[in-house]
KOLDO-816018 format. One record per atom (N, C-alpha, C): x, y, z; residue in one letter. Coordinates in steps of 0.001 Angstrom, whole numbers, padded with zeros to 6 digits, always signed. Atoms other than C-alpha are relative to their C-alpha. Example, Ala and Ser with C-alpha at 12.3 -4.5 7.8 and 13.67 -1.06 7.14 Angstrom:
+000890-001190+000000A;+012300-004500+007800A;+000900+001200+000000A;-000820-001190-000060S;+013670-001060+007140S;-000770+001090+000730S;
//
This chain:
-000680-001164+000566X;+038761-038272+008873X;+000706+000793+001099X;-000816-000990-001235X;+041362-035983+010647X;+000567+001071-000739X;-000303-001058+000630X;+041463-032748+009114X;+001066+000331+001075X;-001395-001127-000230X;+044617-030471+008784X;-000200+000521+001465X;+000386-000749-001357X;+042872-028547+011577X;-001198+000404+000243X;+001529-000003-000414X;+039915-028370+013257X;-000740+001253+000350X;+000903-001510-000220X;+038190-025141+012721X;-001416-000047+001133X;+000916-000073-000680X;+034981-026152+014378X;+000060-000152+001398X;-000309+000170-001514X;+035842-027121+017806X;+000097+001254+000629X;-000386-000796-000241X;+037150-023472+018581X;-001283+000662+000491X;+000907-000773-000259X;+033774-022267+018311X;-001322-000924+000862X;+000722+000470-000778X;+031921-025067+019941X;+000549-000235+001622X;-000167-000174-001273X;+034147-024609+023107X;-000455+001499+000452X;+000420-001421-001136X;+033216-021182+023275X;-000756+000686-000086X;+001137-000738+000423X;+030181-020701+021881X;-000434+001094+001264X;+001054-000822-000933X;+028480-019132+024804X;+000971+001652+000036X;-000936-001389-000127X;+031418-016235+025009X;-000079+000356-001147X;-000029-000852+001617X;+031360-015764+021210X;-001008+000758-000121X;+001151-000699+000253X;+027429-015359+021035X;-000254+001335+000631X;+000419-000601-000892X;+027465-013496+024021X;+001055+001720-000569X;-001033-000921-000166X;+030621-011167+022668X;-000713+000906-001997X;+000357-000051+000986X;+028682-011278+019226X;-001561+000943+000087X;+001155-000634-000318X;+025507-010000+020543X;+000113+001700+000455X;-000465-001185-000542X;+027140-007037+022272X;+000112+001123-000580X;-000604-000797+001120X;+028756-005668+019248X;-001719+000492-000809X;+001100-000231+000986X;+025323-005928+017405X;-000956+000716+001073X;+001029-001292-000936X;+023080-004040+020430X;+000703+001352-000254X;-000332-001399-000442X;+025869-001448+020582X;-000081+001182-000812X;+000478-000637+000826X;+024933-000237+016993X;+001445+000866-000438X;-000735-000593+000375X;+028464+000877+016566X;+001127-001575-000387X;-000828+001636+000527X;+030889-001563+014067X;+000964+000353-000480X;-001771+000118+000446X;+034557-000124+013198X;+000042+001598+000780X;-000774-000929-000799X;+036627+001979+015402X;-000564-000109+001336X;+000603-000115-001357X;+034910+001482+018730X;+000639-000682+001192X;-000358+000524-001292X;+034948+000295+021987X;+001036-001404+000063X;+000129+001189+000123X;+035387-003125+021102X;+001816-000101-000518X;-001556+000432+000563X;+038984-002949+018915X;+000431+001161+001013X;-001293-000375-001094X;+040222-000399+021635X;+000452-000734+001021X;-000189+000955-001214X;+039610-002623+024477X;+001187-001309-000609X;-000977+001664+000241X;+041324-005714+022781X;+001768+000766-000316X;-001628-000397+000068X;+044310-003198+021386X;+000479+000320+001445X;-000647+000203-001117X;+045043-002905+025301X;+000296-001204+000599X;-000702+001532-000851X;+044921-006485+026161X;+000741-000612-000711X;-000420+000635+000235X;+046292-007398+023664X;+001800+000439+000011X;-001173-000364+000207X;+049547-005184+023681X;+000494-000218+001742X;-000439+000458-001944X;+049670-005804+027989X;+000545-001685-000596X;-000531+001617+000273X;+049816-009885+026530X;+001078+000065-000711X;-001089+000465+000615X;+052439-009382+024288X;+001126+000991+000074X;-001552-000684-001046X;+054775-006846+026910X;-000175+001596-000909X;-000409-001286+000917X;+054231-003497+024451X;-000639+000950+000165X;+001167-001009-000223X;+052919-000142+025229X;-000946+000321-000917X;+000856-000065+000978X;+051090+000047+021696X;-000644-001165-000426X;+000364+000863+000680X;+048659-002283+019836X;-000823+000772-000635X;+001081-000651+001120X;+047036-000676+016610X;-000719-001280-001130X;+000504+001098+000398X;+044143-003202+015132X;+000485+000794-001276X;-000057-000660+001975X;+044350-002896+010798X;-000296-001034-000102X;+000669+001217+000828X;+042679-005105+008299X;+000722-001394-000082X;-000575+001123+000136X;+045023-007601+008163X;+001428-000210+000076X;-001395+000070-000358X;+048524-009071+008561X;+000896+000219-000706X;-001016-000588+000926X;+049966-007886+004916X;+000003+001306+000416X;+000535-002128-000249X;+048744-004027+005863X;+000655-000127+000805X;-000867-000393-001275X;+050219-004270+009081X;+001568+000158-000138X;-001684+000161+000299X;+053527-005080+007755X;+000291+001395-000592X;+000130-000805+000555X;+053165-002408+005029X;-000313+001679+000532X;-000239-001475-000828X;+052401+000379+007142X;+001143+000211+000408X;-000793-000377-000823X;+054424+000253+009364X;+001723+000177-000421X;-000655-000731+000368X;+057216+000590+006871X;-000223+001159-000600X;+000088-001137+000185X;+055597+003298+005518X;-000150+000780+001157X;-000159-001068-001061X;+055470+005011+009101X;+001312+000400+000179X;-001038-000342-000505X;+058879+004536+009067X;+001090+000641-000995X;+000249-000708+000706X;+058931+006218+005860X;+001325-001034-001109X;-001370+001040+000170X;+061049+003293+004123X;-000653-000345-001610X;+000881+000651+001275X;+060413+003293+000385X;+000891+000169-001331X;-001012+000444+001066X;+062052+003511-003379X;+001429+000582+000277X;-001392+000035-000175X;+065906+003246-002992X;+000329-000452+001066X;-000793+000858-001405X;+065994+001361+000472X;-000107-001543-000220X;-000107+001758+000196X;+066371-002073+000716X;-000409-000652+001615X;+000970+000893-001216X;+064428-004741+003286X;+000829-001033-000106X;-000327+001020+000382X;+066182-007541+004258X;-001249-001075+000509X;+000724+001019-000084X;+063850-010702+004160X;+000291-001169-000300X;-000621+001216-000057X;+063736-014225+004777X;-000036-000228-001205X;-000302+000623+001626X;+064348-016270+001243X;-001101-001199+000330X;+000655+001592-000105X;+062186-018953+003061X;-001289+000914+001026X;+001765-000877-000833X;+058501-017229+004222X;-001165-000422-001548X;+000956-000464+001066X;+055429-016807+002665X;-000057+001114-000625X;-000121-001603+001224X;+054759-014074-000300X;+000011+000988+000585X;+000507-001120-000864X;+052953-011696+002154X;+001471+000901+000219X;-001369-000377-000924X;+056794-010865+003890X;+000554+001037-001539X;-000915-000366+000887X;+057976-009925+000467X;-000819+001275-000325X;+001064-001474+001087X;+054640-007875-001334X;+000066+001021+001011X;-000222-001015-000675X;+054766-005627+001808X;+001245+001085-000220X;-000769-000800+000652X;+058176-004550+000780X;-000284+000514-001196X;+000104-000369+001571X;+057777-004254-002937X;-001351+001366+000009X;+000865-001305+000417X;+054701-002117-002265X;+000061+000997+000602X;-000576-001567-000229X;+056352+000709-000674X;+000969+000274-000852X;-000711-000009+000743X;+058758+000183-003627X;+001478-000067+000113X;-001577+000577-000450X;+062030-001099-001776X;+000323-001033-000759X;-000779+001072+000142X;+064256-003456-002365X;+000079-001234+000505X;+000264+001351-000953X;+063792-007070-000899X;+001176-000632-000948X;-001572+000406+000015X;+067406-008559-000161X;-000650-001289+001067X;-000062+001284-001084X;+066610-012102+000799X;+001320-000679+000149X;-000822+000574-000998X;+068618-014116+003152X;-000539-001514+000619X;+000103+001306-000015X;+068813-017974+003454X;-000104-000300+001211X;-000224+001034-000855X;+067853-020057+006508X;+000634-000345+000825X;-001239+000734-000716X;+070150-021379+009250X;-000574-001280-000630X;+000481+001365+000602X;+070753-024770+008397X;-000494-001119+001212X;+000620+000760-000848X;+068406-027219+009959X;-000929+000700+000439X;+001238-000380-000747X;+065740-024608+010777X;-000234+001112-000840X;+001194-000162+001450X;+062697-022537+008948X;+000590+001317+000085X;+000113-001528-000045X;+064250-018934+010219X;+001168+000957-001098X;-001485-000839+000485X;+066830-016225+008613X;+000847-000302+000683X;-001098+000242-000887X;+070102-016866+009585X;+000867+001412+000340X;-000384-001141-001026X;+071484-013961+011985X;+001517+000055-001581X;-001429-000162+001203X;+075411-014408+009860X;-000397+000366-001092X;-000003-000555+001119X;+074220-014121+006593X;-001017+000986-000466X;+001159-001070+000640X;+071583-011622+006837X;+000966+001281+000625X;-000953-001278-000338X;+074705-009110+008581X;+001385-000072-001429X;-001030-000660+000762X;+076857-009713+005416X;-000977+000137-001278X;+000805-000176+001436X;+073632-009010+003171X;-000020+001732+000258X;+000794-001137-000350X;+073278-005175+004791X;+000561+000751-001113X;-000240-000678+001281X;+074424-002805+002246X;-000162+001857+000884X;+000127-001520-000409X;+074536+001371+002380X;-001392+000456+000434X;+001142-000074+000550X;+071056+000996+001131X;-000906-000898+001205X;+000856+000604-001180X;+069634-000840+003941X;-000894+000643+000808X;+000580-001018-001145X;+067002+000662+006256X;-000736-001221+000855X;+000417+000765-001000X;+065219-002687+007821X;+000066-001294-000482X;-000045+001288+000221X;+065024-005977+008529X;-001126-000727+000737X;+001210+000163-000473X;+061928-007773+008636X;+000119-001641+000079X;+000213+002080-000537X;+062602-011984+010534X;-001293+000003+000196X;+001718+001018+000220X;+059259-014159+010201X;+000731-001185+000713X;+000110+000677-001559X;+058801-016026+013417X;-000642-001581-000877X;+000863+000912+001219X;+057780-019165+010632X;-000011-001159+001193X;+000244+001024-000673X;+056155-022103+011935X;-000628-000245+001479X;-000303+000230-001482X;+055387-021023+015262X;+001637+000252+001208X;-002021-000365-001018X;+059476-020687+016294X;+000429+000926-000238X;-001086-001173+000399X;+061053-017551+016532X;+001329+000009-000257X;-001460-000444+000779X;+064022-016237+014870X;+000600+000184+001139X;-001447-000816-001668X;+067381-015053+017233X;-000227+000990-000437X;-000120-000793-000103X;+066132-012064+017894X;+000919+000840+000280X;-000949-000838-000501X;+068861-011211+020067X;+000862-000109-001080X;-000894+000020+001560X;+071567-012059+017076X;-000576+001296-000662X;+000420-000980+000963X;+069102-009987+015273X;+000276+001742-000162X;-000234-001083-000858X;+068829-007104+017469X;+001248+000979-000042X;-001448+000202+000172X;+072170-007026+017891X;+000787+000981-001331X;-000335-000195+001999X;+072895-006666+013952X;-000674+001541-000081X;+000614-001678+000375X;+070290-003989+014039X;+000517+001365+000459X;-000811-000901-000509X;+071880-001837+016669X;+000932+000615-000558X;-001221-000328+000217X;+074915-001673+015755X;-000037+000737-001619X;+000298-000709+001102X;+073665-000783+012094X;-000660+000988-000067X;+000762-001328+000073X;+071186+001915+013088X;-001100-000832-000875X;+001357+000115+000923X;+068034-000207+011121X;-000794-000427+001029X;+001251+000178-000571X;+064985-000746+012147X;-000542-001452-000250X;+000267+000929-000280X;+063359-004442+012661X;-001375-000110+000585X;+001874+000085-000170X;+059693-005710+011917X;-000534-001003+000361X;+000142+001382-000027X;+058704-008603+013261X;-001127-001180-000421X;+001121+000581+000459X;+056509-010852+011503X;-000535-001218+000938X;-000053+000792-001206X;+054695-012413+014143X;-001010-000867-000630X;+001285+000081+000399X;+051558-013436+011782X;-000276-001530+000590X;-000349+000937-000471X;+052605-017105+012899X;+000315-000356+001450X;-000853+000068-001300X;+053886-016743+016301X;-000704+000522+000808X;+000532-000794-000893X;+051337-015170+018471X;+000181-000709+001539X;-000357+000575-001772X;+052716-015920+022383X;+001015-000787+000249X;-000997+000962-000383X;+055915-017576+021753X;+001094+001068+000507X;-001337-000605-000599X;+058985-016183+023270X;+001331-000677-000399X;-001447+000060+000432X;+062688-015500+022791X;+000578+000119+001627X;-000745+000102-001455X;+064281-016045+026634X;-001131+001047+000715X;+000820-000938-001165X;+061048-014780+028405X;-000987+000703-000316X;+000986-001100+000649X;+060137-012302+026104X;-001029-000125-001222X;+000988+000319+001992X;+056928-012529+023278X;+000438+000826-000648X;-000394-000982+001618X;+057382-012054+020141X;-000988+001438-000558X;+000441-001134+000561X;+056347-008487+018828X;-000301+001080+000435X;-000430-000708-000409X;+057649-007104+021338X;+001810+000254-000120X;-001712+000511+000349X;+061588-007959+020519X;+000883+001062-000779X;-000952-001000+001050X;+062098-005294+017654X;-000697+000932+000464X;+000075-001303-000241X;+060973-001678+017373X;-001457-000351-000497X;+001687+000119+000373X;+057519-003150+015698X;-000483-001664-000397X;+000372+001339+000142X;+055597-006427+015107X;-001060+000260-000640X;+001294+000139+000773X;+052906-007556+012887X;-000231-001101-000219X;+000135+001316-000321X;+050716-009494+013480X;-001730-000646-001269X;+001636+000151+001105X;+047745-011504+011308X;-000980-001075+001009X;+001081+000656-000818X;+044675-012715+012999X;-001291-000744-001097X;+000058+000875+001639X;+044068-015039+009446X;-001063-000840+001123X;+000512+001325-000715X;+041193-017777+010888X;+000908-001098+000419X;-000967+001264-000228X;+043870-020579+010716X;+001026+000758+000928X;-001379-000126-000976X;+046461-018623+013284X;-000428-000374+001330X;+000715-000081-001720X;+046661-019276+016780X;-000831+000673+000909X;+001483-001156-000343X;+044596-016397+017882X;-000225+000408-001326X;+000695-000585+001479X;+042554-015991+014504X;-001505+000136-000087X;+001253-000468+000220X;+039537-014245+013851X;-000897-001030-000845X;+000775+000854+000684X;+036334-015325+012354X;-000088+000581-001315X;-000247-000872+001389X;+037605-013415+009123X;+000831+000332+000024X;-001078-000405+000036X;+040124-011212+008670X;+000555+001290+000822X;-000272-000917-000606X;+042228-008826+010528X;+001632-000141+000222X;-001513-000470-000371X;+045488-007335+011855X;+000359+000626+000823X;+000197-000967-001219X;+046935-005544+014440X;+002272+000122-000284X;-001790-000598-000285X;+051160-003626+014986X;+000122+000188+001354X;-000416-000476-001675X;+052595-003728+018521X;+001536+000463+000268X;-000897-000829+000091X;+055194-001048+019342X;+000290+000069+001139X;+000131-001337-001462X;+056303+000976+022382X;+000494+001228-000512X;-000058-001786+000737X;+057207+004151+019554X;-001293+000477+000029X;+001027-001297-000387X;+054491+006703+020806X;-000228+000479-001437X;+000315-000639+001208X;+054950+008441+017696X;-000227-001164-001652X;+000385+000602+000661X;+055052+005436+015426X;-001737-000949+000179X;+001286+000348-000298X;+051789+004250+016958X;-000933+001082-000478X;+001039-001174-000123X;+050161+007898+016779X;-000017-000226-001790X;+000441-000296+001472X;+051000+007707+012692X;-000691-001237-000120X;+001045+001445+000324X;+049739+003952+012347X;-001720+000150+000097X;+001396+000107-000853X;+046373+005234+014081X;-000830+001090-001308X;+000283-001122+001092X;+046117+008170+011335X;+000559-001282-001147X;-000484+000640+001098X;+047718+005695+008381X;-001184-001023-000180X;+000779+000772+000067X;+044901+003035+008948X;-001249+000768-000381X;+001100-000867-000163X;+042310+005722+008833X;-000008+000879-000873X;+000150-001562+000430X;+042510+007459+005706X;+000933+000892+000045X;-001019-001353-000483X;+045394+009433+007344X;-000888+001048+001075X;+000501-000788-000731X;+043010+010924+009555X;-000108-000715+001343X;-000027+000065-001673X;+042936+011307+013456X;-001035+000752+000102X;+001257-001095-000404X;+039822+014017+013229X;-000555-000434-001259X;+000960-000117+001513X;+037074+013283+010714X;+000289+000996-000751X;+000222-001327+001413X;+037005+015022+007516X;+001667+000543-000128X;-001707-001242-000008X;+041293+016528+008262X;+000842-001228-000154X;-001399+001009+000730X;+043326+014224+006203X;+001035+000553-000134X;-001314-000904+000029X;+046848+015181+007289X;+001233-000858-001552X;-001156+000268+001323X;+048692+012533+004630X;-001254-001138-000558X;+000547+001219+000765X;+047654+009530+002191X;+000126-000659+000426X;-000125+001072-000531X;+046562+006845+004144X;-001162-001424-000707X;+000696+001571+000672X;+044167+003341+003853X;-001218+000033+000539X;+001171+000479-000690X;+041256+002046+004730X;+000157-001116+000300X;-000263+001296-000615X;+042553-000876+006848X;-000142+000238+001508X;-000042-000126-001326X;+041075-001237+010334X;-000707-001542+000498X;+000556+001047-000764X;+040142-004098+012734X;-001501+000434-000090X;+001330+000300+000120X;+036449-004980+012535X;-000499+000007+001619X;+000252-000237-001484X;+034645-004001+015996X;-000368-001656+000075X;+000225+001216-000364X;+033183-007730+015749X;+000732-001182+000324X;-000810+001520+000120X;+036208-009920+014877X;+000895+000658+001377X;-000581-000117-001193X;+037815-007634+017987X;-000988-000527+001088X;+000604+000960-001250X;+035213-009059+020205X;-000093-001045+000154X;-000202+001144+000108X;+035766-012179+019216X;+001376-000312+000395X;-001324+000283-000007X;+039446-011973+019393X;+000516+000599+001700X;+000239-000131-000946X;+038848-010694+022771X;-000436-001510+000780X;+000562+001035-000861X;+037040-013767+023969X;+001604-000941-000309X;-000954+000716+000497X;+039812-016022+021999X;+001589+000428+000766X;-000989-000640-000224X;+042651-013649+023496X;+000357-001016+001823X;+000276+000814-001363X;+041974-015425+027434X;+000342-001636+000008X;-000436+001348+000086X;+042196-018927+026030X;+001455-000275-000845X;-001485+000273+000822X;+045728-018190+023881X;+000917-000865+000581X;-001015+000329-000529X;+048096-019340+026430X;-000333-001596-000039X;+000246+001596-000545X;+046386-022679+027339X;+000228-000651-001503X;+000494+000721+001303X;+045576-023231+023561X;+001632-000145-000615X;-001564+000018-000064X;+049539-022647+023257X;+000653-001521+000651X;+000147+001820-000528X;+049939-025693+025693X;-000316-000614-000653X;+000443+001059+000646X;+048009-027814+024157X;+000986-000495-001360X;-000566-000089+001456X;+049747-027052+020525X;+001792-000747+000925X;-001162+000143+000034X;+053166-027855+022577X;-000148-001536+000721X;+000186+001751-000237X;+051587-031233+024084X;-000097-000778-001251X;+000387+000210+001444X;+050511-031915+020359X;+001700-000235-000482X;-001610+000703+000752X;+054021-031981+018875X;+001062-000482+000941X;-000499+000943-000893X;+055883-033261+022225X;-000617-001496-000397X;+000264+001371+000458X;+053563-036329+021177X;+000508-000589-001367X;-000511+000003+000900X;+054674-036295+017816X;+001915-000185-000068X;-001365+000366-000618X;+058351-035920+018809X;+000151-001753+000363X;-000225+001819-000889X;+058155-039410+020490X;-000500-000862-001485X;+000386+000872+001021X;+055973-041115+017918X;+000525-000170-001598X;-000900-000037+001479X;+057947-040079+014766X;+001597-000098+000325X;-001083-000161-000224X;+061148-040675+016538X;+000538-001146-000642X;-000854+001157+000824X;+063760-042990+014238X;-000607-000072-000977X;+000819+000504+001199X;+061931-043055+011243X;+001063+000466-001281X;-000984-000859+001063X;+064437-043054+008258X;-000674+000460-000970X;+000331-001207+000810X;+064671-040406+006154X;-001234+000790+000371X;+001093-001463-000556X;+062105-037873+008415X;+001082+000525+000670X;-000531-000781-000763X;+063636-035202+009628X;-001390+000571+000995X;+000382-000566-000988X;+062103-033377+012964X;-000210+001102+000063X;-000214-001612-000231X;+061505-029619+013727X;+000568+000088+001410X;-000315-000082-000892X;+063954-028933+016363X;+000188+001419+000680X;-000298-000945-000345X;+063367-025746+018290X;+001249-000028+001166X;-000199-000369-001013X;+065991-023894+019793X;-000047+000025+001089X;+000646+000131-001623X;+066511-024127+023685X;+000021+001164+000544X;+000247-001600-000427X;+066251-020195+024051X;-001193+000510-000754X;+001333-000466-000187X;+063199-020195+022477X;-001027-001162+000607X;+000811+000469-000286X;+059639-021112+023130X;-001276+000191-000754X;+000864-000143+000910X;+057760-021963+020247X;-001417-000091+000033X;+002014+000618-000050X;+053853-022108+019915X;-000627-001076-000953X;-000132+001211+000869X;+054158-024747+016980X;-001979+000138-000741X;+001138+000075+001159X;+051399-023157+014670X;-000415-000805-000773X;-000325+001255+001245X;+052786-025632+012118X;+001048-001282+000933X;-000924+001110-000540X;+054106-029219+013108X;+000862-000028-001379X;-000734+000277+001132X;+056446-029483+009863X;+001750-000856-000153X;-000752+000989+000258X;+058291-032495+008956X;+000633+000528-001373X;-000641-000274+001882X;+060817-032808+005907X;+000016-001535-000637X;-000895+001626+000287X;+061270-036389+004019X;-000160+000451-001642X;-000392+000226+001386X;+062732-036387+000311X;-001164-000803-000905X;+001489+000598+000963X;+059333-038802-000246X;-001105+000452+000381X;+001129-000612-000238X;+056797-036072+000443X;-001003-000345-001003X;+000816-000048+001090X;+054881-036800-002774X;-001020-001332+000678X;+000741+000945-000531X;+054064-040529-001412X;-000569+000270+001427X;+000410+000073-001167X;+054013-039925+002078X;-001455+000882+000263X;+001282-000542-000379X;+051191-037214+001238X;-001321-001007-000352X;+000719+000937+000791X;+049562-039761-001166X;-000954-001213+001146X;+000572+000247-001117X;+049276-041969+001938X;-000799+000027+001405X;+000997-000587-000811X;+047780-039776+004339X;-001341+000148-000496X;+001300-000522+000513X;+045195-038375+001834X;-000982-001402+000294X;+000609+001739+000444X;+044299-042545+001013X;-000791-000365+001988X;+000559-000097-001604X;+043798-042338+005447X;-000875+000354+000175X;+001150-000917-000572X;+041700-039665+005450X;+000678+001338+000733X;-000638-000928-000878X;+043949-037290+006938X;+001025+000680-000843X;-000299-000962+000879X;+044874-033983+005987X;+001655+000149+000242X;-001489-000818+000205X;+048132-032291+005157X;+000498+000880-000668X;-000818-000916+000415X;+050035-029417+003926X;+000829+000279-000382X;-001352-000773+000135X;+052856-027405+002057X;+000375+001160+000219X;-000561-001043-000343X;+054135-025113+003840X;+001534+000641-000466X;+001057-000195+001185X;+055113-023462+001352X;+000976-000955-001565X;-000247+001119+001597X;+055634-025366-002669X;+001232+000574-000314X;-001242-000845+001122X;+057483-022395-004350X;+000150+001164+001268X;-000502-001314-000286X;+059694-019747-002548X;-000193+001275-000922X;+000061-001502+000667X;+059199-016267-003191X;+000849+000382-001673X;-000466-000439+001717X;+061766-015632-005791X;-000203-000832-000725X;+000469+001337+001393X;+060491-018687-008007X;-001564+000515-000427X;+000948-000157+000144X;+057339-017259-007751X;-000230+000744-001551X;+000035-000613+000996X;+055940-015580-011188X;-000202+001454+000050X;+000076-001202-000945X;+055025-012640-008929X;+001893+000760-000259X;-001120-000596-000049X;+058839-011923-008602X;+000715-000692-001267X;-000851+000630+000884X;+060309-013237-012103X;+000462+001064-000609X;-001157-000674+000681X;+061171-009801-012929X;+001323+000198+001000X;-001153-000221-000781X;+063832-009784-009989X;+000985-000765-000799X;-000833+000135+000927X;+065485-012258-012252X;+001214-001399+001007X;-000459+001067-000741X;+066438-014645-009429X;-000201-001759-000290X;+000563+001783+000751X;+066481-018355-011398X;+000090-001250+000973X;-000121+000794-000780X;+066254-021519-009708X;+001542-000391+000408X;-001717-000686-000234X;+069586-021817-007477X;+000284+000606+000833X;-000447-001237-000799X;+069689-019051-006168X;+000496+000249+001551X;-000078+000387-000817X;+068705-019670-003004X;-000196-001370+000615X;-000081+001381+000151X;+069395-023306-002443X;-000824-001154+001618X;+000482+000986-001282X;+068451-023835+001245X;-001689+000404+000053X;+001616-000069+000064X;+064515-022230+000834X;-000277-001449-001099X;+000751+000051+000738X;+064338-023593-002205X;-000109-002136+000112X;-000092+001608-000484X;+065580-027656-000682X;-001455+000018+001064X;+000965-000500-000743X;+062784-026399+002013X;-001329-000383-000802X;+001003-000109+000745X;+060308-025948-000323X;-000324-001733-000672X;+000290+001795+000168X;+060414-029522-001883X;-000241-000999+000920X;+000121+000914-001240X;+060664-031354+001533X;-001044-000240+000895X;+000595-000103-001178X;+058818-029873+003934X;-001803-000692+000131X;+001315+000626+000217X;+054920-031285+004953X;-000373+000619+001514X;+000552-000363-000899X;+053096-029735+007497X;-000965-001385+000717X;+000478+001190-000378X;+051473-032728+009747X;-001511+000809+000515X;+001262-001214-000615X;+047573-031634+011363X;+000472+000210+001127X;-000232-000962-001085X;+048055-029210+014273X;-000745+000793+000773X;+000486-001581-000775X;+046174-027382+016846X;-000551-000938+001184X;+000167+000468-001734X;+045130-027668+020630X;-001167-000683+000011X;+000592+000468-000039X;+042104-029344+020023X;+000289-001351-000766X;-000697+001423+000514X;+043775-032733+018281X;+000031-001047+001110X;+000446+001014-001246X;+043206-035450+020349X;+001379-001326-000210X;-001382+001159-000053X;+046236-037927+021128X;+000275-000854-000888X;-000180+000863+000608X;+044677-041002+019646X;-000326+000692-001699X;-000243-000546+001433X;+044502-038533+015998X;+001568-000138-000394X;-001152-000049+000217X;+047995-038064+016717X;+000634-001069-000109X;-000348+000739+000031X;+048727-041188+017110X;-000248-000799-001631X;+000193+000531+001300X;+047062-042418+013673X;+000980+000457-000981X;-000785-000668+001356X;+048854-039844+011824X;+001219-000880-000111X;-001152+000137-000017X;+052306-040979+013141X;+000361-001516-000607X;+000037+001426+001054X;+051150-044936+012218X;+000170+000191-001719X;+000163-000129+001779X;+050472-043695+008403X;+001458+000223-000418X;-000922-001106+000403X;+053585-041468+008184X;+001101-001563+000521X;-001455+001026+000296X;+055852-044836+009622X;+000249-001142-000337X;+000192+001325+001168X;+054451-047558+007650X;+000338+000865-001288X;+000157-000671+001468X;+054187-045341+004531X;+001993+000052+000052X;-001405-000317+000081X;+058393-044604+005052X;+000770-000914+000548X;-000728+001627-000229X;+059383-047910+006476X;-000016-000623-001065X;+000373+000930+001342X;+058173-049407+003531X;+000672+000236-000882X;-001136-000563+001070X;+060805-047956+001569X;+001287-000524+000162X;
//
């Protein structure tokens, strides 16, 4: 068997730092807001270049705040990718904006810079690119767009933790980032969590009150806020995990460099080709072939897992059927959506796994 991804390994390389980071939390008799998620919101905002890092429950909240810090709600409009997961979208909708999706470049998973500058409108106030797959978006394009418009730019990093755009990590690039620390991400907790990395002073100071209730002093609730905060435990965990990111990054980019070679010529597969100005972390290995149905059929029959990243785009979803967007609409998510297959992925995959997969995947499509 060669699961999707190997959850257990993570914790049998590091048991001794987990127990040891697990034990800590439980002597210190103190378990949300403490020592534990301040310390990691400094290393972790030094690792990813930003003077702020505010932990929160998870990587939809994080998004969701932080347009409500930026006070972005019924009558503005979000632009978002057409090709993400739901999360990207319900964050808008539940400050009660507008979500103005925007198709793809062609040949790759991100928004395309051109047509998300002739989607902006009067009504515009941000634009929130999803770093999908592991590969970041053109920030700078993005950037760019934003400037010159006066909006603001969120970066959905929930995927992308340590990849870079010419140098720089992601979620530090726009004015805010959000990030999800989901078990399955590259740095992911042993549950759930979240964290926003800024360098706005004052958008950090409301995030810190918005996660809390709205409070900064017990008991003096200045507005209507949440109860979404990092867990003192899964920050000491994500602490230990935070030290091994970079290498575990490597590994993930030896992992699909092998893949590259071994799926090379295979008709009808397409490749994931990053950009040579970025530097992806390859969360997801994701192939496309027109015979995903068999080719999964054949893996499963292996023993070896696989994925759709994702089935149905957002506006097909039943979630959004009152937007009123019918199949069509958006033609390059929604070709995406039928194709794509996530292959198994992560720094603990061992060559000769990789190597099996790539046998299944070019008998199964030779054979055609």
């Amino acid at each position: 068997m060669i699961p999707f991804l190997d959850m257990k390994s993570v914790y049998a390389e590091l048991k001794p730092e987990l127990d040891a980071a697990y034990a800590r939390v439980m002597e210190s008799g103190w378990y949300v807001l403490g020592k534990e998620v301040e310390a990691f919101e400094a290393e972790y905002a030094a690792f990813c270049g930003t003077k702020h890092c505010i932990g929160v429950g998870n990587g939809l909240e994080a998004l969701e705040i932080v347009l409500r810090a930026w006070n972005v709600g019924p009558g503005d409009e979000v632009i978002v990718p057409s090709n993400t997961y739901i999360a990207t979208w319900l964050a808008v909708t539940a400050v009660g904006a507008k979500v103005v999706p925007v198709e793809p470049t062609l040949g790759g998973p991100n928004i395309d810079p051109e047509r998300l500058a002739a989607a902006i409108t009067p009504r515009t106030r941000a634009i929130m690119p999803v770093h999908l797959y592991g590969e970041p978006a053109d920030m700078d394009s993005i950037m760019a767009i934003a400037t010159r418009q006066g909006l603001k730019v969120i970066e959905d990093v929930a995927q992308a933790q340590g990849s870079k755009v010419r140098g720089r990590r992601a979620g530090a690039l726009g004015q805010a980032g959000a990030h999800s620390f989901f078990p399955t991400k590259n740095i992911g907790a042993f549950g759930d969590g979240g964290a926003v990395t800024t360098d706005d002073p004052a958008v950090a100071d409301r995030l810190r009150a918005l996660r809390n209730y709205g409070s900064r002093v017990k008991y003096v609730n200045i507005e209507r806020g949440f109860n979404s905060r990092l867990d003192e435990m899964q920050a000491a965990f994500l602490r230990v995990k935070l030290k091994h990111l970079d290498r575990w990054n490597e590994q993930r980019r030896a992992v699909a460099a092998r893949y590259n070679d071994r799926l090379a010529g295979i008709p009808g597969l397409v490749l994931p080709r990053a950009p040579q100005w970025a530097e992806p972390v390859w969360h997801l290995y994701v192939v496309q072939t027109a015979r995903r149905t068999e080719l999964v059929q054949a893996l499963d029959k292996a023993g070896i897992g696989s994925l759709i990243h994702y089935p149905i785009p957002p506006h097909l979803q039943q979630a959004y059927a009152d937007l009123e967007l019918p199949k069509g609409t958006f033609p390059l998510a929604e070709n995406l959506a039928e194709t794509v297959l996530s292959l198994p992925m992560g720094p603990h995959l061992k060559l000769e796994a990789i190597d099996q997969v790539a046998d299944v995947v070019r008998r199964t499509l030779a054979a055609g």
